[in-house]
SEZAKE-876650 format. One record per residue: residue number from 1; residue in one letter; chain; y, z, x of N, C-alpha, C in turn. Coordinates in steps of 0.001 Angstrom, whole numbers, always signed. Last residue first. Example, Ala and Ser with C-alpha at 12.3 -4.5 7.8 and 13.67 -1.06 7.14 Angstrom:
! SEZAKE-876650
     i   aa   ch       n.v       n.w       n.u      ca.v      ca.w      ca.u       c.v       c.w       c.u
     2    s    A     -2250     +7080    +12850     -1060     +7140    +13670       +30     +7870    +12900
     1    a    A     -5690     +7800    +13190     -4500     +7800    +12300     -3300     +7800    +13200
! end
This chain:
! SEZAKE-876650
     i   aa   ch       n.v       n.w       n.u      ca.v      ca.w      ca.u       c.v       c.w       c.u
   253    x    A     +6235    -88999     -3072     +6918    -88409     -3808     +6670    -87015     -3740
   252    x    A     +4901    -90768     -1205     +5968    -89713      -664     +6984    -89113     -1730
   251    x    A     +3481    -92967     -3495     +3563    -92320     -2094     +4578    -91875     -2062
   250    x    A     +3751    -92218     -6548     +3984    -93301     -6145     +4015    -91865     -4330
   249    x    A     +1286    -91239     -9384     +2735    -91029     -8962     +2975    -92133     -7015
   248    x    A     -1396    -91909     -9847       -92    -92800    -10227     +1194    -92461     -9956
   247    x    A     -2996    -90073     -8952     -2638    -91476     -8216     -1660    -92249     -8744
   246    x    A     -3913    -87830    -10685     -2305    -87784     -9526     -2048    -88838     -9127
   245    x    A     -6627    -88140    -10792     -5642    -87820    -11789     -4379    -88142    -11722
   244    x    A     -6983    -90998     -8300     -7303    -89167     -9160     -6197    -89426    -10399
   243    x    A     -8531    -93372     -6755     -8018    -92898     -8139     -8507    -91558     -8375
   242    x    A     -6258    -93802     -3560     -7675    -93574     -4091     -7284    -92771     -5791
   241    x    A     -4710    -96723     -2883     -5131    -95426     -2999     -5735    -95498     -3970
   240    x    A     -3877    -99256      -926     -4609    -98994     -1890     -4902    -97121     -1599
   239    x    A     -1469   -101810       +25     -2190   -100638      -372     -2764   -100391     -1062
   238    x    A     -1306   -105199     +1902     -1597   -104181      +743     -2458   -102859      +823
   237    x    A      +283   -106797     +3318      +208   -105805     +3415      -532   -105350     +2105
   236    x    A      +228   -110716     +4695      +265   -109929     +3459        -2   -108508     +4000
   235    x    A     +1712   -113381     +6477      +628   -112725     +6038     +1256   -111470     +5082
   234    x    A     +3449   -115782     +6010     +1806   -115910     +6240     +1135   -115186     +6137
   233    x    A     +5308   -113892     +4892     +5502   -115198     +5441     +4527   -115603     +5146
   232    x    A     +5024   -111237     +3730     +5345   -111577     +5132     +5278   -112736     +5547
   231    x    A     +4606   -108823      +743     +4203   -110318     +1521     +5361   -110757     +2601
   230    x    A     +2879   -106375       +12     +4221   -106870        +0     +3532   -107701     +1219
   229    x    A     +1556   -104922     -2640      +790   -105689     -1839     +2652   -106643     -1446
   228    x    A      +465   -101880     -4160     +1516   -102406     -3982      +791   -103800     -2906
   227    x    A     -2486   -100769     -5122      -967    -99737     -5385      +394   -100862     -5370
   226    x    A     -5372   -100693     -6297     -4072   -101641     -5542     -3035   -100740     -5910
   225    x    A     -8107    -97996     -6269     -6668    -99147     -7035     -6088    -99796     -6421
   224    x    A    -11123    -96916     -5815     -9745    -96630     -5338     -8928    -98365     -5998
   223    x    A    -13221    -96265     -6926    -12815    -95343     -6538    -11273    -95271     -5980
   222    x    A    -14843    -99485     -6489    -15651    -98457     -6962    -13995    -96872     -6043
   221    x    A    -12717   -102668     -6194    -13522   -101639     -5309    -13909   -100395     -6061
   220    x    A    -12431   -105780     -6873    -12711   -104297     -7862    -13245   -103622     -6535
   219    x    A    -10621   -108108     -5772    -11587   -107622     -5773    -11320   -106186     -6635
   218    x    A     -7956   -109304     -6466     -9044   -109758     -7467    -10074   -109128     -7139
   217    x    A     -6355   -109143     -4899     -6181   -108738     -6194     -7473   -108931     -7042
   216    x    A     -6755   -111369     -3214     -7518   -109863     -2513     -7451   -108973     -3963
   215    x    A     -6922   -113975     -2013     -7428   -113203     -3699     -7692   -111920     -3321
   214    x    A     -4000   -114428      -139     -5720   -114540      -289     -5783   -113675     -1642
   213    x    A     -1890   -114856      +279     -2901   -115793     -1285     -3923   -115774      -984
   212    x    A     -1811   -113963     +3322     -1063   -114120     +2105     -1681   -115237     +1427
   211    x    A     -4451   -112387     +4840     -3279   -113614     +5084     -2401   -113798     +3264
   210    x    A     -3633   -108465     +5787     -4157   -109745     +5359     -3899   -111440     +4983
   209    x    A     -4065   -105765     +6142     -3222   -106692     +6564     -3870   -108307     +6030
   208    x    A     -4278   -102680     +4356     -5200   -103847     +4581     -4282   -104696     +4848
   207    x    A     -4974    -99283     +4276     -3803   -100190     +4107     -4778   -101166     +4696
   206    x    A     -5446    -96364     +1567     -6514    -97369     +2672     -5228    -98856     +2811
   205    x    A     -5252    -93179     +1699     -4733    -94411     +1433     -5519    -95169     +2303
   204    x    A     -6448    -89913       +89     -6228    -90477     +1247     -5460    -91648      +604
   203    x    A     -6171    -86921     -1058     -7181    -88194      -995     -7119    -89486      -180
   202    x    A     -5337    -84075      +962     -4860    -85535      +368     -5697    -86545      +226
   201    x    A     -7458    -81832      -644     -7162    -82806      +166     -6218    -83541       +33
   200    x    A     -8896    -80422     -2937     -7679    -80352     -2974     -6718    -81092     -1688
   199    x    A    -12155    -82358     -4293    -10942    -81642     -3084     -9483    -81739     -3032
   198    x    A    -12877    -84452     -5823    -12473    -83229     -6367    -11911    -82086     -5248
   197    x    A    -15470    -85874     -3522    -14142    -85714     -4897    -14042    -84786     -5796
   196    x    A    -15546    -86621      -824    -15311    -85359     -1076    -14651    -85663     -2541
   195    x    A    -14981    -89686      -383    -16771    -88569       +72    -16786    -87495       +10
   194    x    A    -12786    -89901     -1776    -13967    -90783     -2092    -15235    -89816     -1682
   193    x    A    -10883    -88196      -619    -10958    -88580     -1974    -12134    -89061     -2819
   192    x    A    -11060    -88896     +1963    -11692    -87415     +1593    -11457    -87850      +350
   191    x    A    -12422    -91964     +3067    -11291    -91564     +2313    -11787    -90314     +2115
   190    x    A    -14958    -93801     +3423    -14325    -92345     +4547    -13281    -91437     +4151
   189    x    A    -15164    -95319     +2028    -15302    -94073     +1537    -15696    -93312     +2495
   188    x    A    -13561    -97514     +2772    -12647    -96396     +1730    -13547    -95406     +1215
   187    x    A    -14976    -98894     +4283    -13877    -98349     +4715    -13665    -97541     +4308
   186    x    A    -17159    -99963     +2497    -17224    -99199     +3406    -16466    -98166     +3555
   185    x    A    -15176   -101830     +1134    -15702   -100780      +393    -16189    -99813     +1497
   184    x    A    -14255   -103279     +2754    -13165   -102519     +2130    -13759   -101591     +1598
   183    x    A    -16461   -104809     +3875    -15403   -103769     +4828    -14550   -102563     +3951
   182    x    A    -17206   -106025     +1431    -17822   -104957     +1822    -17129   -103884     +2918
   181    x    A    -15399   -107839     +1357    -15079   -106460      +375    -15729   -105354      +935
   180    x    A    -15554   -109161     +3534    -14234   -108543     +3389    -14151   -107449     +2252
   179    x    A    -17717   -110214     +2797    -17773   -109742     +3853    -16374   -109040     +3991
   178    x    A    -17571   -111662      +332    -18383   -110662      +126    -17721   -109729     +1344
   177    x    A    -16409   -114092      +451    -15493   -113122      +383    -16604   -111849      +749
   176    x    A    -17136   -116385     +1407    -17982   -115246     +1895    -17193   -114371     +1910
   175    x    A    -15418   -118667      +992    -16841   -118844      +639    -17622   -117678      +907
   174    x    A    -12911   -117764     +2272    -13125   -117598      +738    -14451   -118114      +516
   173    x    A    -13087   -115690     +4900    -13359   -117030     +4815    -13784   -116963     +2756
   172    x    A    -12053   -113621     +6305    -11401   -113956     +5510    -12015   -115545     +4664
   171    x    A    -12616   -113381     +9576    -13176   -112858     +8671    -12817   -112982     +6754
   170    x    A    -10824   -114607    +10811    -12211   -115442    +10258    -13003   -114987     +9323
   169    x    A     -8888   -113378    +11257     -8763   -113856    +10028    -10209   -114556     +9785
   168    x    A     -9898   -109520    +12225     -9590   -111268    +12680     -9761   -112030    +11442
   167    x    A     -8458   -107286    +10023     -9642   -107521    +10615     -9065   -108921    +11197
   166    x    A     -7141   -104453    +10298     -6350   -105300    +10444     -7811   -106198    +11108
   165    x    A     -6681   -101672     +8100     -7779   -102364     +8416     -6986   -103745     +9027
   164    x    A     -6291    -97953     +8945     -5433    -99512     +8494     -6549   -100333     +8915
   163    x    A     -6244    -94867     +6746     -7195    -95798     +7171     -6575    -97325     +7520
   162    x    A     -5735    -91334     +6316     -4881    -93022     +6361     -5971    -93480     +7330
   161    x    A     -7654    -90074     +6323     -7012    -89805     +5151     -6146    -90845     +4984
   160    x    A    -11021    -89568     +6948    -10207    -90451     +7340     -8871    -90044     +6195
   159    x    A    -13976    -87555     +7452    -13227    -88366     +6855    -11927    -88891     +7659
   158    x    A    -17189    -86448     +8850    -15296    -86978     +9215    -15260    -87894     +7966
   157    x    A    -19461    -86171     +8640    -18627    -85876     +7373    -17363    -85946     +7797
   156    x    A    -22047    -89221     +8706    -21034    -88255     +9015    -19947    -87088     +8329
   155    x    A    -22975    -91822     +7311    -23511    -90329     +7147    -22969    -89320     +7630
   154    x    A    -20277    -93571     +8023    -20531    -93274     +6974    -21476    -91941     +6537
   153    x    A    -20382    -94342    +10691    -19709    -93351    +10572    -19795    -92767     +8680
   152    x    A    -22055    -96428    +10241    -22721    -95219    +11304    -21996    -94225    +10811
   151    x    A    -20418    -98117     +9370    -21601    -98064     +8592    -22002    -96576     +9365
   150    x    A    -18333    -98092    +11196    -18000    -98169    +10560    -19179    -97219     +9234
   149    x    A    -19274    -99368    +13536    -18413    -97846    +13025    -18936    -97035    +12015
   148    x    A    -20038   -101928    +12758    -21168   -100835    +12927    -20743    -99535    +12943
   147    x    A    -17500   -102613    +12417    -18790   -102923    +11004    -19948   -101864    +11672
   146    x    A    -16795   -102990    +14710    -16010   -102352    +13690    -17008   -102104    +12535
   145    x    A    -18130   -102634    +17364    -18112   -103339    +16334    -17691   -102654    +15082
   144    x    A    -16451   -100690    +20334    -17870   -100780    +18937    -17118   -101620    +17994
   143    x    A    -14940    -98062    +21734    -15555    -99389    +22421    -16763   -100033    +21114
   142    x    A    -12509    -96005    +20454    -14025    -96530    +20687    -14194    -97725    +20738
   141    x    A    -10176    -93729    +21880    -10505    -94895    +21660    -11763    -95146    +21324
   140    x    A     -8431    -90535    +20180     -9759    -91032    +20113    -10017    -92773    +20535
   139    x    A     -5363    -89205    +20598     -6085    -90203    +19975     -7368    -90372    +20705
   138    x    A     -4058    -86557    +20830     -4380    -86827    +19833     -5087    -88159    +19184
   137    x    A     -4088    -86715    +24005     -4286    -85521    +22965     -5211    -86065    +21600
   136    x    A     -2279    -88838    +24660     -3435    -88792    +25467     -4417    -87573    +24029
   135    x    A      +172    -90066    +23958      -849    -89269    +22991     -2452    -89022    +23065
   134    x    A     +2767    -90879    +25669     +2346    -89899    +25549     +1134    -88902    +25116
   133    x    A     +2966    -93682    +25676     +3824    -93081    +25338     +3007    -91553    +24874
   132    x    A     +1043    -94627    +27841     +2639    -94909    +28050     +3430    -93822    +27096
   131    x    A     -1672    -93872    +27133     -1075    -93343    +28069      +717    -93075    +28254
   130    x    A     -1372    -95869    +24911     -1526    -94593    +24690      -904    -93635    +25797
   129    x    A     -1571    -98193    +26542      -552    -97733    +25425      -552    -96932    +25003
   128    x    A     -3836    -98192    +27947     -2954    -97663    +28513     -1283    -97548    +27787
   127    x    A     -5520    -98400    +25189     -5666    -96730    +26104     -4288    -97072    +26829
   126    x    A     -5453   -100800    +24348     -4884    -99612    +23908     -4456    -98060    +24695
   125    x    A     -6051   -102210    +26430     -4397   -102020    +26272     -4571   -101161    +25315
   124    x    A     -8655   -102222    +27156     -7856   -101627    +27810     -6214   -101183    +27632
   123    x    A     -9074   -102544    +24205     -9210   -101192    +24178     -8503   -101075    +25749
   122    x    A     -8594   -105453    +24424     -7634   -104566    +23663     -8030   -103491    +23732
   121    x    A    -10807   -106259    +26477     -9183   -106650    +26600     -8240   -105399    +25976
   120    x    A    -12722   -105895    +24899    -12444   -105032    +26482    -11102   -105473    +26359
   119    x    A    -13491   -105358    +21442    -12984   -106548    +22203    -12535   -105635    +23527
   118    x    A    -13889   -103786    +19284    -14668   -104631    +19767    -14326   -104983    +20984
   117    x    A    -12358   -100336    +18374    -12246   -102135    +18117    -13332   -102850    +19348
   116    x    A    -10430    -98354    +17061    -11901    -98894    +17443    -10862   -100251    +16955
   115    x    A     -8980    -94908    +17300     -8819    -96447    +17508    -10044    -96746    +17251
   114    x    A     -7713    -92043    +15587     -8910    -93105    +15912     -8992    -94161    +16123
   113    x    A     -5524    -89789    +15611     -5814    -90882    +15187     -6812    -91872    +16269
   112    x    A     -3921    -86888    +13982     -4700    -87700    +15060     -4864    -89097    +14891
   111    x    A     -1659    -86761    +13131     -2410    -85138    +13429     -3074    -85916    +14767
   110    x    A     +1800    -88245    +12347       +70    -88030    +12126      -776    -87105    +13156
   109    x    A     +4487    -88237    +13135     +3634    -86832    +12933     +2455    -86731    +12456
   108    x    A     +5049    -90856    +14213     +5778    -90192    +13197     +5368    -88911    +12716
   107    x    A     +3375    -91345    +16463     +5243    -90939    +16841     +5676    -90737    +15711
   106    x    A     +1420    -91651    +14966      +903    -90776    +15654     +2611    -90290    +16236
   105    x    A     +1972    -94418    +13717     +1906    -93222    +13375     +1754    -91738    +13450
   104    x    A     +2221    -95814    +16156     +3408    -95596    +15059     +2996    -94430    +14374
   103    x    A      -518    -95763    +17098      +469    -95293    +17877     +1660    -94958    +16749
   102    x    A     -1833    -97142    +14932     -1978    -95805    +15004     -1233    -95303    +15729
   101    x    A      -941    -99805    +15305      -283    -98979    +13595      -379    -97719    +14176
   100    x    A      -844   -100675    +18295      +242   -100075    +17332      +735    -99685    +16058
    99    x    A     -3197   -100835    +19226     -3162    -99955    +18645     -2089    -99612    +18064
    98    x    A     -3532   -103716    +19812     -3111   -102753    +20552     -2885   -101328    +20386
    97    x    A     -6580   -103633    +17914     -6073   -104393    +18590     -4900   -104151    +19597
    96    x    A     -7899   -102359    +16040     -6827   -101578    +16753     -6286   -102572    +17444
    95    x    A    -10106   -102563    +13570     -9651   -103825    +14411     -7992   -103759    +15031
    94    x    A     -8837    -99693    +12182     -9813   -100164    +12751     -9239   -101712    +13143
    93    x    A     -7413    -96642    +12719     -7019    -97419    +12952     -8298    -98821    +13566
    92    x    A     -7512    -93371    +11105     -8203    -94610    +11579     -7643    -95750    +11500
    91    x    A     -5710    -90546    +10933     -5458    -91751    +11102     -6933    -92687    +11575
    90    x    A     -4799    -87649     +9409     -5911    -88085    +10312     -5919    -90144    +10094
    89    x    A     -1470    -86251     +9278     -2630    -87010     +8387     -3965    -87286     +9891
    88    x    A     +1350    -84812     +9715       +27    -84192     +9984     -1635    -84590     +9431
    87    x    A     +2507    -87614     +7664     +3095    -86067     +8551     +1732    -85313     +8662
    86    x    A     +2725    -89332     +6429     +2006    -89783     +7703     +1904    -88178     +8114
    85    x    A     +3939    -88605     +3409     +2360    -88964     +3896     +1416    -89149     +4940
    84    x    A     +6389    -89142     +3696     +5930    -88197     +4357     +4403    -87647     +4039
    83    x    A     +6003    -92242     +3601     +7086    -91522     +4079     +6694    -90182     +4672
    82    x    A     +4798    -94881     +2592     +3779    -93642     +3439     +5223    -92153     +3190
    81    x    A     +6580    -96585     +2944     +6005    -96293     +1215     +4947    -95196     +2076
    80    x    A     +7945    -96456     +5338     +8877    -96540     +4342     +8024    -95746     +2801
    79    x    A     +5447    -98056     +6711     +5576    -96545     +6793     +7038    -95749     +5582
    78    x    A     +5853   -100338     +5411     +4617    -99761     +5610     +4886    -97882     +5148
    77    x    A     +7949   -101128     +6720     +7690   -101319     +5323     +6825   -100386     +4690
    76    x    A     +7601   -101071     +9321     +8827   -100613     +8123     +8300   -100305     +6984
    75    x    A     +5717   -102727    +10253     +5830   -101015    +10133     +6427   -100267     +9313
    74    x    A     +7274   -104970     +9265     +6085   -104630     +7948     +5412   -103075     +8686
    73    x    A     +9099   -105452    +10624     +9339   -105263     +8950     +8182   -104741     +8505
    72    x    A     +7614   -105394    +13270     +8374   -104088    +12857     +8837   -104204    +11253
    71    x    A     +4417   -106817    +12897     +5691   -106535    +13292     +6473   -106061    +12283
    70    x    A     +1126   -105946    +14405     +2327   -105810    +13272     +3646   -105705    +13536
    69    x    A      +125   -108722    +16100      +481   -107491    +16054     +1268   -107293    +15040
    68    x    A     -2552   -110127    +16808     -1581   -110623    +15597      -788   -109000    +15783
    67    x    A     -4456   -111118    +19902     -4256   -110253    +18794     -2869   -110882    +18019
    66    x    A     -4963   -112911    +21971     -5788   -113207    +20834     -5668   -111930    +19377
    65    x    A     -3968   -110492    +24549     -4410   -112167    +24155     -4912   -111805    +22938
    64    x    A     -2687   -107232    +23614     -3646   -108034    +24247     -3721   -109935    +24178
    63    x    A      +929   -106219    +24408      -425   -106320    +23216     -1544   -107254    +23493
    62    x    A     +2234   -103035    +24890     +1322   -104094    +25613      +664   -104587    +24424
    61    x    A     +5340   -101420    +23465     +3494   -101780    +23833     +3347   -102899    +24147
    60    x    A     +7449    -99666    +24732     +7070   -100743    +24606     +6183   -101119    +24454
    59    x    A     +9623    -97072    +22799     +8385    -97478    +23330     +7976    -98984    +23670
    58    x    A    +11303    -96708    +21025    +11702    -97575    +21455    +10691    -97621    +22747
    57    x    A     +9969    -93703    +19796    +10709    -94205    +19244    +11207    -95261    +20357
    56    x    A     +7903    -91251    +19871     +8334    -92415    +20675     +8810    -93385    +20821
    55    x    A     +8915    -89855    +17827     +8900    -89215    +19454     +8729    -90598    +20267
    54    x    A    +10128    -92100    +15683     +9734    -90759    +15762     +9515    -90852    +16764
    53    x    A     +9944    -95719    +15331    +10519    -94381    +15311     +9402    -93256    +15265
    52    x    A     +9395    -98247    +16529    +10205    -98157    +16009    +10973    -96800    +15524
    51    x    A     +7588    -99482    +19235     +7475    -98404    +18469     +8996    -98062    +17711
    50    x    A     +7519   -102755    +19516     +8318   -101790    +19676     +8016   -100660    +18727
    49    x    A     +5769   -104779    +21401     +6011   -104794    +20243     +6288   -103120    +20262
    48    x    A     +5106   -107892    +23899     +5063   -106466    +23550     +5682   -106303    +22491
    47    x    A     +2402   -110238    +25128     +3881   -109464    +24882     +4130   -108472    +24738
    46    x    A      +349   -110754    +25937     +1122   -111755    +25929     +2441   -111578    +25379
    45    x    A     -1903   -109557    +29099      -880   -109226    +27820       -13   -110459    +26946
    44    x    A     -4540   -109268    +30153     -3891   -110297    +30041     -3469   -110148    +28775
    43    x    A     -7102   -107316    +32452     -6636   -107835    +31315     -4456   -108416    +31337
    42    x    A     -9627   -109148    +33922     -8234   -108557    +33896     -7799   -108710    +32422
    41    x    A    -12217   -110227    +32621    -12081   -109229    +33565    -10814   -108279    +33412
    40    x    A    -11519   -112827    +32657    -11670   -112087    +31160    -11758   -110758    +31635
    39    x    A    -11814   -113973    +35463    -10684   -113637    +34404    -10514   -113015    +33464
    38    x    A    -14312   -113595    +36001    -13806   -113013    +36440    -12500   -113065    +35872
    37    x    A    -15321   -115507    +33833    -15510   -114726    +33757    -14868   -113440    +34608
    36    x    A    -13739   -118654    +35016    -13889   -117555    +33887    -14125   -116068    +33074
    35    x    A    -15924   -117935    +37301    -14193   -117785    +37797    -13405   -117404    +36170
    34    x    A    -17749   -118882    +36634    -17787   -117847    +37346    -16521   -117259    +37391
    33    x    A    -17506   -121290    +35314    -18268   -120366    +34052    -17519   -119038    +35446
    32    x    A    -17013   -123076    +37702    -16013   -122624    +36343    -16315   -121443    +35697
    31    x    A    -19140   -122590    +38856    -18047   -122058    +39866    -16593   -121882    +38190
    30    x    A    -21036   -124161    +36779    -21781   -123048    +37374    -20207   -122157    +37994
    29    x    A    -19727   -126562    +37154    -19924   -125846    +35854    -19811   -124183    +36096
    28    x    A    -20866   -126832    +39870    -19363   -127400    +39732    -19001   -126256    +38053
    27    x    A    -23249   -127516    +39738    -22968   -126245    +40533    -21022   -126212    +40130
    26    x    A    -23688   -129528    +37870    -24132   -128255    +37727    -23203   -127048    +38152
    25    x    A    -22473   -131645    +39763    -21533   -131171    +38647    -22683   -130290    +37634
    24    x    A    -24327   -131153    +41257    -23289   -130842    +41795    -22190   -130659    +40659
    23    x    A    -27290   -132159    +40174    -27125   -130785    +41127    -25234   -130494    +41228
    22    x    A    -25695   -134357    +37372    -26517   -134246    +38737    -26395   -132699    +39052
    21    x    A    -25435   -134412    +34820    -25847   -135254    +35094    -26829   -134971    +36661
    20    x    A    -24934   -132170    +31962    -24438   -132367    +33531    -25785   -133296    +33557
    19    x    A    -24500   -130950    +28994    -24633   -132069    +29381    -24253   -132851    +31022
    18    x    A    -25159   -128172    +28261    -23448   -128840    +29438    -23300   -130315    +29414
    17    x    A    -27708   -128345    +27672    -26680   -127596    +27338    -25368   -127750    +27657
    16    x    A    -29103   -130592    +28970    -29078   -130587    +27082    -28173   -129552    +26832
    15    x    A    -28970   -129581    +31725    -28403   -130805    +31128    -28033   -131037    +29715
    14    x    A    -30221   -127201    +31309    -28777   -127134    +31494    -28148   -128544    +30852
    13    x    A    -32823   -127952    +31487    -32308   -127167    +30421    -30610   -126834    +30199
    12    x    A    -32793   -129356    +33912    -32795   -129843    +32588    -32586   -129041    +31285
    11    x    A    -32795   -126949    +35331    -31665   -128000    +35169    -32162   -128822    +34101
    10    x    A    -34897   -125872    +34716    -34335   -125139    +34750    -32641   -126425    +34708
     9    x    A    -36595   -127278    +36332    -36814   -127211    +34722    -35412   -126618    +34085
     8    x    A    -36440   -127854    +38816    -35595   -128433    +38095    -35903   -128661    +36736
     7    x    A    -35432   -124085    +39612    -36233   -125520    +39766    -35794   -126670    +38516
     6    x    A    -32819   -123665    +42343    -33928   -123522    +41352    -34281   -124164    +40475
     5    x    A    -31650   -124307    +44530    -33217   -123706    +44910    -33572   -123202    +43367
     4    x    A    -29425   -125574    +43809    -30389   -126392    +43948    -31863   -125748    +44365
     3    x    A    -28044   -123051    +43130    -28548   -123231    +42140    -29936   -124807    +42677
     2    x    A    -27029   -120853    +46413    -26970   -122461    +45475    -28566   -122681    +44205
     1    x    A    -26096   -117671    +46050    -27247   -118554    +46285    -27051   -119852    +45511
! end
């Protein structure tokens, strides 16, 4: 139905919003916004990024528009100081974006693992990255604001034992660090270490991607330490496990 049958309060309200002048470069706006939207629709890969080892070892994933995917030095790296920490662990994988921490880990012998993330684009590519290499079984996608998971999943008694947080960098803004600790703090007390303490559990690890010099050393989180924080050009890896008695001996010992 042409927009000239409606009324022209209604275009003036457009005008102060688009700033359009007449009925036609309305309707003209109106055929962009439409055709936009039917694009965001499909989804739209802009590369791919290689499961590096265990069962699905040279896998290709799909990775959505507008994601940062981890690349393979810093799976490496990653999973290198995990070693046999990943082996039968419960995995959350939040701002999943294609899901390739939790896929990696799930081809190195993690038990299960939990995607979430916000965005239609990347949960379609997660799922059908899931599909591709096999872990229909063992992974969980959710369609949800990471922060509301997040908080919701807190009265629950799932825990988490490896947790990767890979949030959008906006979130990073040094005038409102608050909003990055609070994730962190959240996050880490899904840890069985943290909402169970004193369980013979693996207390868990909480890994955080992040841009390099950000002050992340500098936050205090209630229960869990910096372990290691290895740097990538532009961006940064750091671990954190949770403080027991035992936390000072070093992953996969």
């Amino acid at each position: 139905m042409s927009l000239k049958h409606d009324s022209l309060r209604k275009l003036r309200k457009q005008r102060t919003k688009w700033k359009v002048e007449s009925w036609d470069e309305y309707e003209l706006r109106e055929r962009e916004l439409l055709k936009q939207m039917a694009t965001d629709n499909i989804l739209t890969t802009v590369g791919q990024v290689k499961v590096s080892a265990g069962k699905a070892k040279g896998a290709m994933l799909d990775i959505p528009k507008k994601t940062r995917p981890l690349t393979n030095r810093m799976k490496t790296q990653i999973f290198d100081m995990l070693e046999r920490d990943i082996s039968n662990r419960t995995v959350l994988d939040l701002y999943a974006g294609s899901g390739s921490f939790g896929i990696e880990a799930l081809s190195r012998g993690a038990k299960s693992c939990l995607f979430v993330d916000a965005g239609k684009q990347a949960i379609s590519c997660i799922e059908g990255n899931i599909q591709k290499t096999g872990f229909l079984l063992e992974a969980i996608v959710v369609k949800e604001k990471v922060e509301e998971f997040v908080k919701k999943t807190l009265s629950a008694e799932q825990t988490y034992e490896v947790i990767f947080i890979d949030p959008p960098y906006k979130l990073y803004n040094r005038k409102r660090r608050f909003k990055i600790l609070e994730m962190i703090q959240n996050s880490s007390r899904l840890l069985p270490g943290i909402k169970n303490p004193g369980s013979k559990k693996f207390p868990g690890v909480l890994i955080l991607k992040h841009p390099n010099h950000y002050p992340i050393s500098d936050f205090r989180v209630e229960g869990i330490r910096l372990l290691e924080t290895y740097e990538f050009g532009m961006n940064a890896i750091t671990l954190f496990v949770v403080e027991t008695e035992n936390s000072k001996r070093s992953l996969g010992d």
